[in-house]
Backbone as CSV, one residue per row, in Angstrom:
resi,resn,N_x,N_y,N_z,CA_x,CA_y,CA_z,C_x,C_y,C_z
1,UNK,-4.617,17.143,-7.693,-3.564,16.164,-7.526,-3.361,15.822,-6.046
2,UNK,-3.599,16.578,-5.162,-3.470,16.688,-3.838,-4.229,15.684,-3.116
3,UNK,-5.424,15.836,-3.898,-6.718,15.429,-3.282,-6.632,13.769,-3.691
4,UNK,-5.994,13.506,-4.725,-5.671,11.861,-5.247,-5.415,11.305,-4.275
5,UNK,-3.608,12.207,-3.936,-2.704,11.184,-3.646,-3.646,11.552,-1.686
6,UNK,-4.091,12.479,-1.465,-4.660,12.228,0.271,-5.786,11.018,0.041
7,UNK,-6.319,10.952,-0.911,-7.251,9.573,-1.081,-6.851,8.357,-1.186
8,UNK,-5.970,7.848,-1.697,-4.986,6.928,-1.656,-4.067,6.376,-0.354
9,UNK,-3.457,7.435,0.316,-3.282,7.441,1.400,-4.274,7.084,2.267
10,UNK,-5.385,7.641,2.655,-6.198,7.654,3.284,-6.902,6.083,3.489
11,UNK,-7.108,5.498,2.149,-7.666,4.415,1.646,-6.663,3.223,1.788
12,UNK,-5.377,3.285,1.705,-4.372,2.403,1.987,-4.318,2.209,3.566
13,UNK,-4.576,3.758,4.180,-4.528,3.225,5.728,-5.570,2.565,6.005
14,UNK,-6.950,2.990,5.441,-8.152,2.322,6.234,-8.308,0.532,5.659
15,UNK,-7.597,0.322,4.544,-7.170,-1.243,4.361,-5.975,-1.958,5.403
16,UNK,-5.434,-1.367,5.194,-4.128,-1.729,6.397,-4.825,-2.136,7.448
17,UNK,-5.897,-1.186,7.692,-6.098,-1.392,9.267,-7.304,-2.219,9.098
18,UNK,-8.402,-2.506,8.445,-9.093,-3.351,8.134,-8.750,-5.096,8.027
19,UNK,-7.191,-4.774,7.425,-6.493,-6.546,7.323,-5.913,-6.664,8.476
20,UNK,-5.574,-6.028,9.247,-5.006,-6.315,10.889,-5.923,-6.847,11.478
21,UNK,-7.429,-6.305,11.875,-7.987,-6.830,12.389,-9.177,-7.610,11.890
22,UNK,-9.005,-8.180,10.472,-9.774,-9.392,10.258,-8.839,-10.213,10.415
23,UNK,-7.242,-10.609,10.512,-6.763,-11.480,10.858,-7.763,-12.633,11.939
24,UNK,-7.792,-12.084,13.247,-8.250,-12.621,14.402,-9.842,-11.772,14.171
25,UNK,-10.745,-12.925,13.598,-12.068,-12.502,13.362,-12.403,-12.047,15.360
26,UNK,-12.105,-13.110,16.038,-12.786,-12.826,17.411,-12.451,-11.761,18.107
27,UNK,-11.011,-10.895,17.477,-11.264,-9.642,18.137,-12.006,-8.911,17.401
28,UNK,-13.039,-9.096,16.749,-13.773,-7.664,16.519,-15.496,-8.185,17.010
29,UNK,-15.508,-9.308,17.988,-16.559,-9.701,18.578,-17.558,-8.654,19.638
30,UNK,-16.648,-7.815,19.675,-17.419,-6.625,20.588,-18.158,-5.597,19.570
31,UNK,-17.675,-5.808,18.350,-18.122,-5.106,17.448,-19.892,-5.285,16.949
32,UNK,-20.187,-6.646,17.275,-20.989,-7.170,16.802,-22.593,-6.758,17.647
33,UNK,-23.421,-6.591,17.341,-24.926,-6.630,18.044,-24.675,-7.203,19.505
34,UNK,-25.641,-7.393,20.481,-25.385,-8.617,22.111,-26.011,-9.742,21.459
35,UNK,-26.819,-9.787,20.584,-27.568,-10.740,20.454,-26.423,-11.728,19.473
36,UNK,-26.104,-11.170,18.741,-24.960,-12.133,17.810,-23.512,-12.691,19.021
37,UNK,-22.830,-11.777,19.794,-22.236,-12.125,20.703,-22.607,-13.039,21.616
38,UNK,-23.853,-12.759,22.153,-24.443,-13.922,23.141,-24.024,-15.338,22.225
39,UNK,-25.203,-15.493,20.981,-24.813,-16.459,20.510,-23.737,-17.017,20.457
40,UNK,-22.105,-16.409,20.019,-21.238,-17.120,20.082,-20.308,-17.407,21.324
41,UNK,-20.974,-16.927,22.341,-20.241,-16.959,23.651,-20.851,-18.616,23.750
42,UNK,-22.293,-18.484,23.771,-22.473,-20.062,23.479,-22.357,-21.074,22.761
43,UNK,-21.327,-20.967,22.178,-21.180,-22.042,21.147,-19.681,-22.585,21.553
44,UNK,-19.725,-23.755,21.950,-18.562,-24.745,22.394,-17.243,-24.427,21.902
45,UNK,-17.262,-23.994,20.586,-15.762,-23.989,20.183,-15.308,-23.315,19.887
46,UNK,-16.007,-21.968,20.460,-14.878,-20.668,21.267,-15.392,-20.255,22.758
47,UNK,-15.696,-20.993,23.455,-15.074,-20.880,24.944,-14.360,-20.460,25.286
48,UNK,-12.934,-20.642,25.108,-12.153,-20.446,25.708,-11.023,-19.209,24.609
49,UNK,-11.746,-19.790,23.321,-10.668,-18.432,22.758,-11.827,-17.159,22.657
50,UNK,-12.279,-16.677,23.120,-13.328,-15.682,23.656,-12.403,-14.624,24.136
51,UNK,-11.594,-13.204,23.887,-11.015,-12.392,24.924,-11.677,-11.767,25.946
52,UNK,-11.262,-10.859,26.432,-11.677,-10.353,27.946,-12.166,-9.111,27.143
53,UNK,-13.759,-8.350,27.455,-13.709,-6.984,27.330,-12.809,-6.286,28.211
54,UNK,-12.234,-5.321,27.214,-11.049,-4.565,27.562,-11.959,-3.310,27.371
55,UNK,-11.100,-2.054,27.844,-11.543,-0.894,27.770,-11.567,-0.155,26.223
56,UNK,-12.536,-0.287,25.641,-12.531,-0.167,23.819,-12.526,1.340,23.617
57,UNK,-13.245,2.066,24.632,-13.511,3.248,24.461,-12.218,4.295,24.269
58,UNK,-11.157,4.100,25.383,-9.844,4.306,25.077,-8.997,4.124,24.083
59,UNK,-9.320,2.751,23.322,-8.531,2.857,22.585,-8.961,3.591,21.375
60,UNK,-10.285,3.713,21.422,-10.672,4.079,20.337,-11.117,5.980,19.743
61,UNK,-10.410,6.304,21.299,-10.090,7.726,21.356,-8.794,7.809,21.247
62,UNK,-8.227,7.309,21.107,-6.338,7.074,20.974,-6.355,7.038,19.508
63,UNK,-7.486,6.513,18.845,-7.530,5.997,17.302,-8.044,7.580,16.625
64,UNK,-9.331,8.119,17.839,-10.036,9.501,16.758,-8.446,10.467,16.717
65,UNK,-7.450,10.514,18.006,-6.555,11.756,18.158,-5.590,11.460,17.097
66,UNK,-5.027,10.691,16.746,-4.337,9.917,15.835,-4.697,10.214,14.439
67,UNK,-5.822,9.921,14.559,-6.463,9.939,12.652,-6.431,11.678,12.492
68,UNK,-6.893,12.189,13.614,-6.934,13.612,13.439,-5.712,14.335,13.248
69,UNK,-4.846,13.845,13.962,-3.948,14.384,13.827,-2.836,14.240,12.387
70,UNK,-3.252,12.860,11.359,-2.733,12.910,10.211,-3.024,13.395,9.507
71,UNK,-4.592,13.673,9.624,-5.470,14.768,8.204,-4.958,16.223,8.613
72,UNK,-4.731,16.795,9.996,-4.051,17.897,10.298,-2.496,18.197,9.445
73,UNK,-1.972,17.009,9.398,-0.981,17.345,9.066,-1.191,17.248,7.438
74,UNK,-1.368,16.347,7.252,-2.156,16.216,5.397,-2.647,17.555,5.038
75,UNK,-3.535,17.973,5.642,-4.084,19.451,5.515,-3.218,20.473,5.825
76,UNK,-2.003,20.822,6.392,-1.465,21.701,6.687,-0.247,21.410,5.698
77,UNK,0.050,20.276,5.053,1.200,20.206,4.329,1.022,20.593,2.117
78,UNK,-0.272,20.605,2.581,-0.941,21.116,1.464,-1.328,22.609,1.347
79,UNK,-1.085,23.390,2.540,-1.419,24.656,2.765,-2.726,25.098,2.669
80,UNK,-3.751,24.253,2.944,-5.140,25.094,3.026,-5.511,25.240,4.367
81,UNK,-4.687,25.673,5.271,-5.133,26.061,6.688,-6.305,27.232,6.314
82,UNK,-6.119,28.388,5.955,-7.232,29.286,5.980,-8.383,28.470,5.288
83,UNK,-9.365,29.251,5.521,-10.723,29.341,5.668,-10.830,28.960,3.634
84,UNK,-11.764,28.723,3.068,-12.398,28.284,2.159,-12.210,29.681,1.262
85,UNK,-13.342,30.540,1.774,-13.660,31.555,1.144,-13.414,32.861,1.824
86,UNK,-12.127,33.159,2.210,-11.838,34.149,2.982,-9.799,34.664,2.341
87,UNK,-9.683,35.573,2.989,-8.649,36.028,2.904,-8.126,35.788,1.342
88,UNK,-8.556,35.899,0.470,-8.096,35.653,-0.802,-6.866,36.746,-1.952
C-alpha cells in the first residue's frame, strides 16, 4: 500500500513538473542536441525570444538535493530506514 500511494506521488510530481516546463517549449532548448539548437537559433522567428544560457548545472543540483531529500523523507516516514535484510 505504501509503495502505491509513493508511486502516485512520485508520478504526480514528475507530471507537475513536466507541464511547467512544456508550457514555454523554448525553455527546454538547452535540453536539446547543438545541432537541433543551432538550427533554431537560426531560424527568424525566435531571435529574439531565444533565453540567455543560464547556469543549468546549479539548478539542477538544487533539483537532485530536493528530490532526494523527499524520497528520504517518503522512506523514513514509512519506516524502512534499516537495511533490507538485516536486524530482523
Amino acid at each position: 500500500m505504501i509503495l502505491a500511494i509513493e508511486s502516485i506521488i512520485l508520478c504526480l510530481a514528475f507530471t507537475l513538473m513536466v507541464y511547467l516546463m512544456s508550457r514555454d517549449s523554448l525553455k527546454q532548448l538547452y535540453n536539446y542536441p547543438p545541432a537541433i539548437q543551432e538550427r533554431v537559433r537560426s531560424m527568424e522567428e525566435y531571435k529574439d525570444r531565444i533565453p540567455i544560457k543560464k547556469n543549468k548545472l546549479f539548478v539542477k543540483l538544487i533539483a537532485c538535493v530536493l528530490f532526494t531529500a523527499v524520497i528520504s523523507l517518503i522512506r523514513d516516514a514509512k519506516g524502512t530506514c534499516r537495511p533490507a535484510h538485516g536486524n530482523e
